[in-house]
C-alpha positions as CSV (number, residue, x, y, z in Angstrom):
1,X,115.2,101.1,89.5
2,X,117.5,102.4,92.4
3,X,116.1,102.9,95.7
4,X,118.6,104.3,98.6
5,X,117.5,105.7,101.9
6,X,118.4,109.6,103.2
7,X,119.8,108.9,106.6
8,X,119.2,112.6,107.3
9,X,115.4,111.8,107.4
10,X,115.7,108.0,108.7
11,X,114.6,107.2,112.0
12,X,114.9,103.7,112.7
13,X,111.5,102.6,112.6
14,X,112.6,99.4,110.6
15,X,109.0,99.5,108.6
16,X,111.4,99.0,105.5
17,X,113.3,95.9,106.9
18,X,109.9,94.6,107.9
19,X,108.0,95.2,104.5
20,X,110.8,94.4,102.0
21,X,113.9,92.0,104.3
22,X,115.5,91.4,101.2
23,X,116.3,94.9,100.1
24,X,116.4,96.9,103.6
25,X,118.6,95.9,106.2
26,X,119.4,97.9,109.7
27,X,122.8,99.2,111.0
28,X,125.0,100.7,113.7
29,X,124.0,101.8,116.3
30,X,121.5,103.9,116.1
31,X,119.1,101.6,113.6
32,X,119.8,103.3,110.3
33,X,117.9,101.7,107.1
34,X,120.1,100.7,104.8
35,X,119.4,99.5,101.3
36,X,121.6,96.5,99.8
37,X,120.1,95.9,96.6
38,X,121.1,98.6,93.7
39,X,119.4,98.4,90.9
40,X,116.2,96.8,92.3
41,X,115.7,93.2,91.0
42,X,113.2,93.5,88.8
43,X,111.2,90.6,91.0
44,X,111.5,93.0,94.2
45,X,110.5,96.4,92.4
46,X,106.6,96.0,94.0
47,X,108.4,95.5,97.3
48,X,110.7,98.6,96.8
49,X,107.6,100.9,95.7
50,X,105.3,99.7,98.8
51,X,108.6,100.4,101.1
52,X,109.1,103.7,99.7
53,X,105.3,105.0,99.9
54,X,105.0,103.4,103.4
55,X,107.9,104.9,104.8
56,X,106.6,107.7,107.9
57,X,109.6,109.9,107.4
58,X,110.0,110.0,103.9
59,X,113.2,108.6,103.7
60,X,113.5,106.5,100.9
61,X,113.3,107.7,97.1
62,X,113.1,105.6,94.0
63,X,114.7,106.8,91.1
64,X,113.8,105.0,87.7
């Protein structure tokens, strides 16, 4: 699993780094998600999922 975020569509709400830490991170300045796991450990793919069906802007696909 690969997950990566559209920084076209982000908009810093940080739900991502809040629901899955060890995946998302933010940067720069203006609070862009960024993902730093790819692939997904396989132990962090349920995290990855809820992240990516949480996520208000729809910013973050999964591709299997």
């Amino acid at each position: 699993m690969k997950i990566s975020v559209d920084k076209e569509l982000c908009t810093g709400c940080e739900l991502c780094a809040d629901i899955c830490p060890d995946i998302f991170e933010m940067q720069g300045e203006t609070a862009e998600a960024y993902a730093n796991n790819d692939p997904v450990p396989e132990d962090m793919q349920d995290c990855a999922r809820e992240v990516s069906d949480s996520c208000p802007a729809g910013a973050i696909p999964i591709t299997e």
